[in-house]
C-alpha positions in Angstrom: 45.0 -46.8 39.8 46.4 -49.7 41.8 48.9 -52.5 41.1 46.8 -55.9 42.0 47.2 -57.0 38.0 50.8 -56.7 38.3 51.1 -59.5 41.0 47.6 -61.3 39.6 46.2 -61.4 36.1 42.5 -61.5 37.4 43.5 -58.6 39.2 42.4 -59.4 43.1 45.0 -59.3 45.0 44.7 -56.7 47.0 46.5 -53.3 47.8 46.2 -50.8 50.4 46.4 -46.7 49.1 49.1 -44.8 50.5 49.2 -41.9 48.6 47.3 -40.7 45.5 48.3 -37.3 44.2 46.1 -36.7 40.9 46.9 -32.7 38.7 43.8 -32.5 36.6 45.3 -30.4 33.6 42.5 -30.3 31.0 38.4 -30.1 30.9 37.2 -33.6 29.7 35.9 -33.8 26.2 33.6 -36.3 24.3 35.7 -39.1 22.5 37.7 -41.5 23.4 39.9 -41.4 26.3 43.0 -43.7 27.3 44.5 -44.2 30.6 47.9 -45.6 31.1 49.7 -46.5 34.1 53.1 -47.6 34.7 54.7 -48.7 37.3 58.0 -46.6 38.3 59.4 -48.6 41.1 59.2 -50.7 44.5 60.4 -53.6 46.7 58.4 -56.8 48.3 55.2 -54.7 49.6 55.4 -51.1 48.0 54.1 -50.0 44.6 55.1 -46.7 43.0 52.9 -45.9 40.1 52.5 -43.0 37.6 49.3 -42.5 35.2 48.3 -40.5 32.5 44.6 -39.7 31.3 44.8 -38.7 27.6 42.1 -37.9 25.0 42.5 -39.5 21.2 43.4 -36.2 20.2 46.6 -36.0 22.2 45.6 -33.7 25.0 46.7 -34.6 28.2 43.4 -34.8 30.6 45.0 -35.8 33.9 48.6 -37.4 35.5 48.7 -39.4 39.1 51.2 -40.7 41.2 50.0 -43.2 43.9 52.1 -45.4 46.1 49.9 -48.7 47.2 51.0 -51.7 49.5 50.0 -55.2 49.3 48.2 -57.1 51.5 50.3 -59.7 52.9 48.8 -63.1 52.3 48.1 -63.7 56.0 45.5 -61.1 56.6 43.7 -62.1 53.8 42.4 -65.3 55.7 
């Protein structure tokens, strides 16, 4: 989980982990499996984003909230 595709479409700009809270709420079974995540919130540097882990048959596998800062362009050089 992290939010560098929502400030770059090739998905490299990047972001620092904050906090990543994950509640694992179901064993993992064979088939397929979607994650989702959406992004809930934030200002200039801060990223507050929920996920969801869910099997094709509607179970919910996993859920995480993370907050993640971006890099400011300057220490990337």
């Amino acid at each position: 989980m992290t939010g560098s595709l929502s400030v770059d479409p090739t998905g490299q700009h990047p972001f620092l982990t904050i906090s990543l809270t994950t509640q694992f709420l179901a064993a993992g079974m064979p088939g397929r499996v979607t994650a989702t995540g959406t992004i809930k919130g934030g200002g200039r540097s801060l990223l507050y984003i929920d996920a969801e882990l869910v099997h094709e048959d509607g179970t919910v596998i996993a859920t995480s909230t993370g907050v993640f800062k971006r890099v400011p362009q300057e220490k990337l050089k």
